[in-house]
C-alpha positions in Angstrom: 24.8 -13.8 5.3 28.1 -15.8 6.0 30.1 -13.7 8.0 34.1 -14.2 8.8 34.9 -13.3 12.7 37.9 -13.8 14.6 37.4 -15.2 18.1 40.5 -15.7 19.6 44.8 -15.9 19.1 46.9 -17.6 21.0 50.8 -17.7 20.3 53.0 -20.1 22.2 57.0 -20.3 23.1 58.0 -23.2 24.4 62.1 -22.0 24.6 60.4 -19.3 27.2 57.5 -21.5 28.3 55.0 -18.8 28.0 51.9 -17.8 25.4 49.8 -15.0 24.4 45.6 -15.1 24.3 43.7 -12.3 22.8 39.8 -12.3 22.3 37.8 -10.3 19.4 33.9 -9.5 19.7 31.9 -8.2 16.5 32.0 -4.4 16.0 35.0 -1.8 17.7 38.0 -4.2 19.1 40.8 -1.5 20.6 44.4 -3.1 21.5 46.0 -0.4 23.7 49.9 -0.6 23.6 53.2 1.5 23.8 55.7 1.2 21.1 57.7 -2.2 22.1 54.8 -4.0 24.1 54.0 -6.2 21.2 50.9 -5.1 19.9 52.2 -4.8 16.4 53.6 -8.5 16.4 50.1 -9.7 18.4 48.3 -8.0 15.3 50.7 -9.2 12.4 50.5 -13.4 14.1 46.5 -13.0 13.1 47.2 -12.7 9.2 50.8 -14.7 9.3 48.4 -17.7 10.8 45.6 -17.5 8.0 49.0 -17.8 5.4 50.0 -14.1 5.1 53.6 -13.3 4.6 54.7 -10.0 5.6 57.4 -8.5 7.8 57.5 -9.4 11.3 60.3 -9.0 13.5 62.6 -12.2 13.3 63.0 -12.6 17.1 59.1 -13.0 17.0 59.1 -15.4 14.4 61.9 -17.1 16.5 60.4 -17.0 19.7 56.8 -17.9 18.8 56.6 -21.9 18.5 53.1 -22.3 17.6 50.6 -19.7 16.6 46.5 -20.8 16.5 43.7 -18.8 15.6 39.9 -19.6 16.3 37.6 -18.1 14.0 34.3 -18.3 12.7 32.6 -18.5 9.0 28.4 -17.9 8.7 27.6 -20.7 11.6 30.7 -23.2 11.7 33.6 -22.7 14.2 37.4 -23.0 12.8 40.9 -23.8 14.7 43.9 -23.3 12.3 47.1 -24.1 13.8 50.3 -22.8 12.1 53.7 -24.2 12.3 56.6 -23.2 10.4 55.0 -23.9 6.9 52.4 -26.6 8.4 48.7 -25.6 8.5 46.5 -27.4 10.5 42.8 -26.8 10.3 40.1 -27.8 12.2 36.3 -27.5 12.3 34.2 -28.1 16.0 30.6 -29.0 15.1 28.6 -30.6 17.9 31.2 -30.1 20.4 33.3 -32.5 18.4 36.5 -31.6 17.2 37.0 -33.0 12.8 40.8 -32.2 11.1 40.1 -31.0 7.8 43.4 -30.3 6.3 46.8 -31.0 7.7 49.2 -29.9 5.3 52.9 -28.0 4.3 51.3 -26.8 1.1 50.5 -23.1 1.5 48.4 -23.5 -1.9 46.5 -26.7 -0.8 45.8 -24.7 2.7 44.5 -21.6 0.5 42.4 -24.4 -2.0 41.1 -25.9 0.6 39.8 -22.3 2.5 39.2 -20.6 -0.3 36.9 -23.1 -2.0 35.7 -25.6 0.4 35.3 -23.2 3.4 34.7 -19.7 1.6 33.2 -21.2 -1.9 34.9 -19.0 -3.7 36.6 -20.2 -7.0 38.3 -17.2 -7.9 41.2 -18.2 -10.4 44.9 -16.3 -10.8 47.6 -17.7 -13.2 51.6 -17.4 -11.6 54.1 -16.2 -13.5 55.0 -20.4 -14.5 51.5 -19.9 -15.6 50.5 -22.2 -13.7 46.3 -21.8 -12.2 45.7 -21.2 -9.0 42.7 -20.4 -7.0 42.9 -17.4 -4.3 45.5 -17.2 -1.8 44.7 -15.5 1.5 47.3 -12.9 0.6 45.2 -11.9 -2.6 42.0 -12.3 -0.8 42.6 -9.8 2.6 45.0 -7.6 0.9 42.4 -4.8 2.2 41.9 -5.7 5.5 44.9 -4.4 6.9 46.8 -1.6 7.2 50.3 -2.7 8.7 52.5 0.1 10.9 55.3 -0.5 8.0 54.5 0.6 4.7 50.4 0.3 4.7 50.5 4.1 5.5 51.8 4.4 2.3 50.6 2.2 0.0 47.2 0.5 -0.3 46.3 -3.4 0.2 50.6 -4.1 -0.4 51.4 -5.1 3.1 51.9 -9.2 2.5 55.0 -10.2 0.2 53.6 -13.6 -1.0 51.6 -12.1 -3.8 54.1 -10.8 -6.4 54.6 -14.3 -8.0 51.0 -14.0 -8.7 50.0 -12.2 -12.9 48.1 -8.9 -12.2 47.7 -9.6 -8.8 46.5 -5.8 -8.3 43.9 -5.2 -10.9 42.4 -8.7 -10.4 42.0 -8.5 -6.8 41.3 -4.7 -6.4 37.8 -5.6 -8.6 37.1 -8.4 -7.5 37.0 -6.5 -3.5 34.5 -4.6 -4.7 32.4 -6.9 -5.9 32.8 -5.6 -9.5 34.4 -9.1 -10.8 33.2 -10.9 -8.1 32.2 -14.9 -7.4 29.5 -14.9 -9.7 31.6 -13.5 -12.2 34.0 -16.3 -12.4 31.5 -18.8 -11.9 30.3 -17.2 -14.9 33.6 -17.4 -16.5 33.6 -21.1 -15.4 30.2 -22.3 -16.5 31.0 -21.0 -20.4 34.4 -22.7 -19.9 32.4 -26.2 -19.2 29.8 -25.5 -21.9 32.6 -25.0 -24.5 34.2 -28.0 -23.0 30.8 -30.3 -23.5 30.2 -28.8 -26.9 33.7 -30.4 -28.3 32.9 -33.4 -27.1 29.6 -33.5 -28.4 30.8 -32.2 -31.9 33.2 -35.3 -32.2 30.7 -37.8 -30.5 28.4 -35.8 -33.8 31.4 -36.7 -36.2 32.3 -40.1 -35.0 28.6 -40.9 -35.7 28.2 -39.5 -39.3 31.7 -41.4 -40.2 30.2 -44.7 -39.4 27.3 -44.0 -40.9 29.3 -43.2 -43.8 31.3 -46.0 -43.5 28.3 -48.5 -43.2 26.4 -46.9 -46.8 30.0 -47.5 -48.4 30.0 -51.1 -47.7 25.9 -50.9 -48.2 27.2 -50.0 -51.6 30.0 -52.5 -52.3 27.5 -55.0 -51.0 25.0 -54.3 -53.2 27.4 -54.1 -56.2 28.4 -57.3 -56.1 26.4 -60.7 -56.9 28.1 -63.5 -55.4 26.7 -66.6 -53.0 28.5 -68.2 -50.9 28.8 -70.3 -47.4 27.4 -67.3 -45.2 29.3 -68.8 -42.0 32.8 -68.1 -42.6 31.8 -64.8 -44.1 29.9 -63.9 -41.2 32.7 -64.9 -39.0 35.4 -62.8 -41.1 32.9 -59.9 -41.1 32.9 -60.3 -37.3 36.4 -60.2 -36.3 37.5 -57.3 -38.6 34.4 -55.2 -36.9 36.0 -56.6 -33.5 39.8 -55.6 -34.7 38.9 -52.0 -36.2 37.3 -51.5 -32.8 40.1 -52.4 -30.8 42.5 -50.3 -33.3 40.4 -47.2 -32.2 40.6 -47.8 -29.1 44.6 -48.3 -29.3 45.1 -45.3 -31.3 42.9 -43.4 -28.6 45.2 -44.7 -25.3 48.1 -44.3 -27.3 46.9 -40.4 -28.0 46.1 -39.7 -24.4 49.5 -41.7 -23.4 51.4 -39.4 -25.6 49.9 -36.2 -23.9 50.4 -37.6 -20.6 54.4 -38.1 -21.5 54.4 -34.5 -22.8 52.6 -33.2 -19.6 55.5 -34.7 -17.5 58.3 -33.1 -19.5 57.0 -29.9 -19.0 56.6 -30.1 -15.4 59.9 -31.9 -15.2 61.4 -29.3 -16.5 59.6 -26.6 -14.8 60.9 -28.6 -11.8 64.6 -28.6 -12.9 64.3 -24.9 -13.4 63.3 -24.4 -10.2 65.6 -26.5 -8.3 68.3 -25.2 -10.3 66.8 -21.7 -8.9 67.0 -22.6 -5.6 70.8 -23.9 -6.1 71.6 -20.6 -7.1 69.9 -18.9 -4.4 71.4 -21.0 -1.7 74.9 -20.5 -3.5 74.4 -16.8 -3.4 72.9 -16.9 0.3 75.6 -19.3 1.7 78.2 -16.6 0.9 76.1 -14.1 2.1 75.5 -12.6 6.5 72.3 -13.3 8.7 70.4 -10.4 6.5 71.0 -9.9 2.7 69.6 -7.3 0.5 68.2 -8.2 -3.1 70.4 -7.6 -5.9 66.6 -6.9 -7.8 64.7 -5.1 -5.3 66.9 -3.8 -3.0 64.3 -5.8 -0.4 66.3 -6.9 3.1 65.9 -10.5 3.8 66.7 -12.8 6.9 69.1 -15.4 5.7 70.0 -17.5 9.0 71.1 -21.1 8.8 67.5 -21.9 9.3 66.9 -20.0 6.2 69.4 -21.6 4.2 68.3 -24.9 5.6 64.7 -24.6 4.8 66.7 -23.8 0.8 68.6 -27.1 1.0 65.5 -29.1 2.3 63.5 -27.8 -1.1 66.4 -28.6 -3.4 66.4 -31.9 -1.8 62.4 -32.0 -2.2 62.0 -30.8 -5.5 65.3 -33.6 -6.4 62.7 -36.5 -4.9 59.9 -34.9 -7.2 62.7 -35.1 -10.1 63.2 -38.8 -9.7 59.9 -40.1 -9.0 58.9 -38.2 -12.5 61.6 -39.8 -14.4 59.9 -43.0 -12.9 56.7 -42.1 -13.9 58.3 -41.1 -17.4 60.4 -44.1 -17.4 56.8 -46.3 -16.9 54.6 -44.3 -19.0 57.7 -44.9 -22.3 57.1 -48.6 -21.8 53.6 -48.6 -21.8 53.5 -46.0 -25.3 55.9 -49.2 -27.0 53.3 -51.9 -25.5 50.5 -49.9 -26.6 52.5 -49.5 -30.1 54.1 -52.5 -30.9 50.3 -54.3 -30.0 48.9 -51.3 -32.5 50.7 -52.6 -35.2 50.5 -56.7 -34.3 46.5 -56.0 -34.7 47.1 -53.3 -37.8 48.9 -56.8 -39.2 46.1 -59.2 -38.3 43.4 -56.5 -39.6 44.8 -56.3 -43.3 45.4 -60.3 -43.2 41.6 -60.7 -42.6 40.7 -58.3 -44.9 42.7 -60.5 -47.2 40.9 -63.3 -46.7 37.7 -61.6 -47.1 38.6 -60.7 -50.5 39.5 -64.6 -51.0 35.5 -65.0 -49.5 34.1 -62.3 -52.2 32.1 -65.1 -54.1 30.1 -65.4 -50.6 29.9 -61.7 -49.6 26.8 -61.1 -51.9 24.3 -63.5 -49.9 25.3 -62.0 -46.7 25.9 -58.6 -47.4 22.2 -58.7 -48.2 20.8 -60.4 -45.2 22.8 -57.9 -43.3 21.5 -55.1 -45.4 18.4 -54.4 -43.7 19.7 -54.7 -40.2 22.3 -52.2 -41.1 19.8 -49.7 -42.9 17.8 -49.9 -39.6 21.0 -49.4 -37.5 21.7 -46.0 -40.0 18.3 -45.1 -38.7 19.0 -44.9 -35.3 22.3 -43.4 -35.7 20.8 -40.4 -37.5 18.5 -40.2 -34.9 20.9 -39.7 -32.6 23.2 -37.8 -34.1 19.9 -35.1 -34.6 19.4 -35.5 -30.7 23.5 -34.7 -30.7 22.8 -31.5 -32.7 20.2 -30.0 -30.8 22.5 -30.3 -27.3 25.1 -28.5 -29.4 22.5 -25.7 -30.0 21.5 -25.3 -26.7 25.2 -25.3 -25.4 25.6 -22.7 -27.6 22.3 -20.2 -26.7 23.2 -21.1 -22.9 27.0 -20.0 -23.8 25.4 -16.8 -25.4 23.4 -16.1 -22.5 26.7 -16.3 -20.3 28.5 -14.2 -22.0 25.5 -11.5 -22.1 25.8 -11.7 -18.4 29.5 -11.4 -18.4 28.6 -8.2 -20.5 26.6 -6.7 -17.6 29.8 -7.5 -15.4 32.0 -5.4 -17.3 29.3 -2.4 -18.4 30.3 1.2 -18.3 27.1 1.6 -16.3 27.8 -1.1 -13.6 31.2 0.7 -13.0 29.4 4.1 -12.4 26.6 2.6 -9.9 29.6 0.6 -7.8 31.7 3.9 -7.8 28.7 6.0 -6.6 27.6 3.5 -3.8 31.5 3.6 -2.6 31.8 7.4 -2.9 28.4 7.4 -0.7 30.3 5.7 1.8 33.9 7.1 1.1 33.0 10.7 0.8 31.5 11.3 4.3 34.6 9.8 5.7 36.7 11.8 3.9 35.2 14.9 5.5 35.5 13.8 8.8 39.2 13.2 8.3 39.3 16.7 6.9 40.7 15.3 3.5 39.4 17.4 0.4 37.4 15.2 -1.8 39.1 16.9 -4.6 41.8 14.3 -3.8 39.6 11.2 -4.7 40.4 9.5 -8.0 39.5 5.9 -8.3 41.9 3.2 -10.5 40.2 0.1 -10.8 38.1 0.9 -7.5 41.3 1.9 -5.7 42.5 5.4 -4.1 45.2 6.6 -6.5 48.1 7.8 -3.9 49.7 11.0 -6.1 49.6 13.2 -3.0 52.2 13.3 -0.2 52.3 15.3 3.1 50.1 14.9 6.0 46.5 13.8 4.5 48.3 10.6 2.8 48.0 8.7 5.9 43.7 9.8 6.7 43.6 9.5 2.6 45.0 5.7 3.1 42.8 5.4 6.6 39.4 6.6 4.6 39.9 4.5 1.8 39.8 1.1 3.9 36.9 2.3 6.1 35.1 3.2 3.0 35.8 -0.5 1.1 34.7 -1.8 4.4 31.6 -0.3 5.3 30.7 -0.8 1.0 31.4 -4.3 1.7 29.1 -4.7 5.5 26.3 -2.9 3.2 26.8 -5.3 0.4 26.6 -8.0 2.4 29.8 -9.2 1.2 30.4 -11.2 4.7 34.3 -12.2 3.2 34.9 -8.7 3.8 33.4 -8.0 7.1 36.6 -7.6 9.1 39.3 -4.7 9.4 42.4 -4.3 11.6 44.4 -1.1 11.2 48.1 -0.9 13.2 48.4 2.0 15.0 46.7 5.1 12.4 49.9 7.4 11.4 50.5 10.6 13.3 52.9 11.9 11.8 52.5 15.4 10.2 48.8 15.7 12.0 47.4 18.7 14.2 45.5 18.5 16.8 42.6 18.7 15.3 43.6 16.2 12.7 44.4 13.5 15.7 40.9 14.0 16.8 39.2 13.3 13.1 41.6 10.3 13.6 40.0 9.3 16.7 36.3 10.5 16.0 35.8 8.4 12.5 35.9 5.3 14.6 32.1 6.2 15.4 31.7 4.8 11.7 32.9 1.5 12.7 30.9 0.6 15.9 28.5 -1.7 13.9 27.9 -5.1 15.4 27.3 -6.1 11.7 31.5 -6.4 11.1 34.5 -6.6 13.2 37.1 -3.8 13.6 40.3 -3.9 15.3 42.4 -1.4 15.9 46.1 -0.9 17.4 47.0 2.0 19.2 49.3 3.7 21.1 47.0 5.8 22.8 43.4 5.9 24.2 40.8 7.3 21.6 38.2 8.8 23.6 36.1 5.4 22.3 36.9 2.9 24.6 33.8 3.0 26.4 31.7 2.2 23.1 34.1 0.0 22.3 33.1 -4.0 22.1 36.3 -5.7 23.2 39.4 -2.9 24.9 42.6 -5.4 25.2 45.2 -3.5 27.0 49.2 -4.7 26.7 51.3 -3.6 29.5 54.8 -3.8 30.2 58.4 -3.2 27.8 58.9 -6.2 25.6 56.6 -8.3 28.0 54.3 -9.4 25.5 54.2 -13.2 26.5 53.7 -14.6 30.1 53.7 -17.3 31.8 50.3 -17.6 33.4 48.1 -19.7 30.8 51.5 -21.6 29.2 50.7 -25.4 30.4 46.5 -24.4 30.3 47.7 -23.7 26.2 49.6 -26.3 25.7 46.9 -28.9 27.3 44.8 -27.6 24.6 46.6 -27.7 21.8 48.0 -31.3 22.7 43.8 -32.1 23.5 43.2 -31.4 20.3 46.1 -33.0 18.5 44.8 -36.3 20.3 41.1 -35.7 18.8 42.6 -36.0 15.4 45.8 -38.5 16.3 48.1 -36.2 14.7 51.1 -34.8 16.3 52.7 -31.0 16.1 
C-alpha cells in the first residue's frame, strides 16, 4: 500500500533572518504549545504548502518568505517549495535531487499531484464549467480540523473550494471510498468506449457511401456502350478521384478550423468576463481599508496594496491572454478564407472535369468495363471491412454494458449499507469513549449531520474524523492515512469529558497512519507518543539557530535544478 507521510516543515523569514523545522514520525505526533507560541500557524503552513487556502494570520503570511514541506508517497521522497503562488516540486531518488514541476498554476500543481504523483483522476466541473481534476483542497478536506471553524463544521476549513460544482457531496463519497478511483476510471473508460464507437460508426458510414458510390458508377458504366481512346479517359477518371479526395479533405480542415475559431470565442470571452471581474473587484477594493468584508458573504478579507497588486498583475495577465487570442483568432480567420477560397478553386476545377468527361462519354464504355472487375474486387474488400468495423462496434458496446453494470454495483443500495456498517464499526466505539450518545449519529452522504449544539458538538466533530480515518487505515486507502487536529475544543467539557478527550488518542497510536495533534496541554500520552514537538516561548515561534543551515539548503537545491526562488 502507497502511503502519504509528512517528514518534515520548514518555514523561512528572511526580513527576521530566522526559520522554523518540525519533524513527523508515522503513528501519534503531539505539538505542545500555549495560545500565541505558534503552533496553530506551524500546523496551518503544512496544508497552505500542499495548496490549501484557509485563514492564517496575515502577519504569518507576511513574515514567512518561504515555506517547504518534505514528504513521502508509497517509496518516493517529495520536496515542495511554496512561494507566494509558485509551487515547486521535487522528487530525490538515488540521492539525486529531479524538479518535477515549477509552476504559478495552482491547477497545474494539483494536475500534476493528483494524477502523476497520487494516480488519481478524479474529475470536478467549476462553476465556468470548466473540468478539472482534484485539487488538494477537495482531496484533504478531512484531514483537518482547524482551531477556527472545524469545531464546527466538518471537512470546510479551506476557502479555495467553493468555486468548485457540488464540491461537498462529490468529495464526501468519494473519502469513503464509496465513488472512489475506480469509480471514475470506470466513468472514464465508458467515456472512451463511446468515444471509439463514433468514430468507428462514421469510419462504418464512410465505407458503405463509397461503396455505394462505386455500384452507382458500376451501373452507369454498364448502361452505356461506347469505345473510345482509354488514355484520356483514364486520365480524367484519375484526377476527378484525386480532386473529390482532396475536397474531403478541405471540407474536413475547414470543419475542424471552424470548431477551433468557435472554441476561442468562448474562452475569449470567458476571459473578458473575468478580467472585467477582476476590474470591478480592484475598483471596489481600491476604495476600500487593509480588511474589507464581502458584500455576499459577510466573509472578512485582507485587502493590502499587495493584495490589490496581485488584482492588477491578473488584469494585466489575463489582458496578455486577451491579445495573444485575438492573434490566434486573427491567424486561424485567414487560414478558414485560404482553406475556403482553395475549396471552391478545386469545387471549380472538379465540375470542369466532370465536364469534359461527359465530352469523353463515347470512350467511357471500354474503360468503365476494364475497370469493372477491379472495382467489384475493391467492393469486396470494403464489405469485408466494414463487417470487421461492425463487430468492434458490438464489442464496444457489450464492454460499455459491462461498465455500466459495474457502475451499478458503485451506486447499490447494498454497497451503501456494507460502507456505513464498516464506518459505524469504527465510528461507534469512538463515540462511546467520548461519551457522545450514538443516538446522535445520522449519516448524509457518509458525513456526520451537525443538528446538535452544546458541548458534545466539538467530541461529535472529533469522532467523526477519527472514525473516517481509522475506515480509511483499514481500507488501505493510503491517500487518507494522515490526520492533524488543532488544539480539540474545550469549551463546554467536564472533567471527565477532557479526559475522553485525551484517552481516545489510544485509537490513534498505529504506526500504520500518521496523527498530529496540537495542543495546549499535556495529554497523559506523550510517552506513547511517536514524535512530542514542544514550542516554547510568547510569539517566539521562529529562531535564529538553523536560518543560514535552511537557506544553504534550499539555495543547494535550487542549484540541482538551475532554477532560482
Amino acid at each position: 500500500m502507497k502511503r502519504f507521510k509528512l517528514e518534515k516543515l520548514i518555514v523561512i523569514s528572511d526580513s527576521e533572518k530566522k526559520s522554523k523545522e518540525i519533524s513527523f514520525s508515522y503513528g501519534l505526533n503531539i505539538v505542545i504549545g500555549e495560545n500565541k507560541t505558534g503552533k496553530s500557524s506551524l500546523i496551518k503552513s503544512i496544508f497552505y504548502t500542499l495548496g490549501c487556502e484557509l485563514k492564517m494570520e496575515s502577519s504569518w503570511k507576511r513574515l514567512i518568505s518561504l515555506f517547504y514541506l518534505k514528504f513521502k508517497y508509497g517509496e518516493y521522497l517529495y520536496e515542495l517549495i511554496r512561494v507566494g503562488k509558485r509551487f515547486i516540486l521535487f522528487e530525490i531518488k538515488d540521492e539525486e535531487v529531479h524538479l518535477l514541476i515549477d509552476t504559478s498554476s495552482f491547477h497545474e500543481f494539483c494536475d500534476f499531484l493528483t494524477l502523476s504523483i497520487f494516480e488519481i483522476d478524479f474529475p470536478f466541473i467549476t462553476n465556468e464549467l470548466r473540468e478539472i481534476n482534484v485539487t488538494t483542497p477537495i482531496l484533504w478536506r478531512f484531514q483537518y480540523i482547524d482551531q477556527d471553524t472545524g469545531w464546527g463544521k466538518i471537512g470546510e476549513s479551506f476557502t479555495n473550494m467553493r468555486y468548485i460544482r457540488n464540491w461537498r457531496e462529490h468529495s464526501n463519497k468519494f473519502v469513503i471510498g464509496y465513488q472512489a478511483e475506480e469509480f471514475y476510471k470506470t466513468k472514464k473508460l465508458i467515456n472512451i468506449c463511446q468515444d471509439e464507437v463514433k468514430k468507428l460508426k462514421v469510419k462504418h458510414e464512410n465505407i458503405e457511401e463509397l461503396i455505394s458510390r462505386i455500384n452507382e458508377k458500376i451501373k452507369i458504366n454498364e448502361s452505356k456502350n461506347i469505345i473510345e481512346n482509354v488514355e484520356p479517359v483514364n486520365s480524367l477518371l484519375n484526377k476527378i478521384d484525386f480532386l473529390e479526395k482532396e475536397s474531403f479533405r478541405l471540407k474536413e480542415s475547414l470543419s475542424k478550423l471552424k470548431n477551433l475559431r468557435y472554441e476561442k470565442l468562448m474562452s475569449l470571452k470567458m476571459l473578458e468576463n473575468m478580467i472585467s471581474d477582476l476590474e470591478l473587484d480592484f475598483d471596489f477594493a481600491k476604495n476600500e481599508s487593509d480588511e474589507l468584508i464581502c458584500p455576499f458573504c459577510g466573509t472578512t478579507h485582507q485587502n493590502t496594496i499587495v493584495h490589490r497588486t496581485e488584482i492588477v498583475k491578473d488584469i494585466q495577465t489575463g489582458n496578455e491572454l486577451v491579445k495573444e487570442y485575438r492573434i490566434e483568432l486573427t491567424k486561424l480567420e485567414n487560414d478558414i478564407q485560404e482553406t475556403s477560397h482553395e475549396l471552391k478553386k478545386l469545387h471549380g476545377e472538379l465540375k470542369i472535369n466532370k465536364t469534359k468527361l461527359e465530352k469523353e462519354r463515347d470512350g467511357i464504355s471500354l474503360i468503365n468495363n476494364y475497370k469493372t472487375e477491379g472495382k467489384k474486387e475493391f467492393i469486396k474488400i470494403s464489405n469485408e471491412e466494414g463487417n470487421l468495423i461492425q463487430k468492434d462496434i458490438e464489442n464496444k458496446i457489450i464492454e460499455i454494458e459491462n461498465y455500466n453494470e459495474t457502475l451499478s454495483s458503485y451506486k447499490s443500495n447494498k454497497r451503501v449499507k456494507e460502507i456505513k456498517n464498516d464506518f459505524n464499526e469504527h465510528y461507534i466505539p469512538i463515540l462511546n469513549l467520548l461519551n457522545v450518545p450514538t443516538t446522535f449519529l445520522k449519516l448524509k452522504d457518509f458525513v456526520q449531520v451537525l443538528d446538535n449544539t452544546g458541548s458534545e458538538l466539538p467530541r461529535l466533530i472529533y469522532a467523526y474524523h477519527i472514525a473516517l480515518y481509522k475506515y480509511n487505515l483499514s481500507k488501505d486507502r493510503g491517500i487518507f492515512s494522515w490526520l492533524i487536529v488543532d488544539t480539540p475544543n474545550q469549551q463546554g467539557q467536564d472533567n471527565q469529558n477532557l479526559k475522553n478527550i485525551d484517552k481516545v488518542l489510544s485509537e490513534v497510536l498505529t504506526k500504520k497512519g500518521q496523527f498530529i495533534l496540537g495542543t495546549e496541554r499535556p495529554t497523559g500520552y506523550e510517552d506513547r507518543a511517536a514524535k512530542v514537538i514542544k514550542l516554547d516561548g510568547y510569539k517566539q515561534t521562529l529562531d535564529s539557530n538553523s536560518y543560514l543551515e535552511h537557506k544553504k539548503y534550499i539555495e543547494w537545491l535550487m542549484q540541482k535544478t538551475e532554477i532560482s526562488v
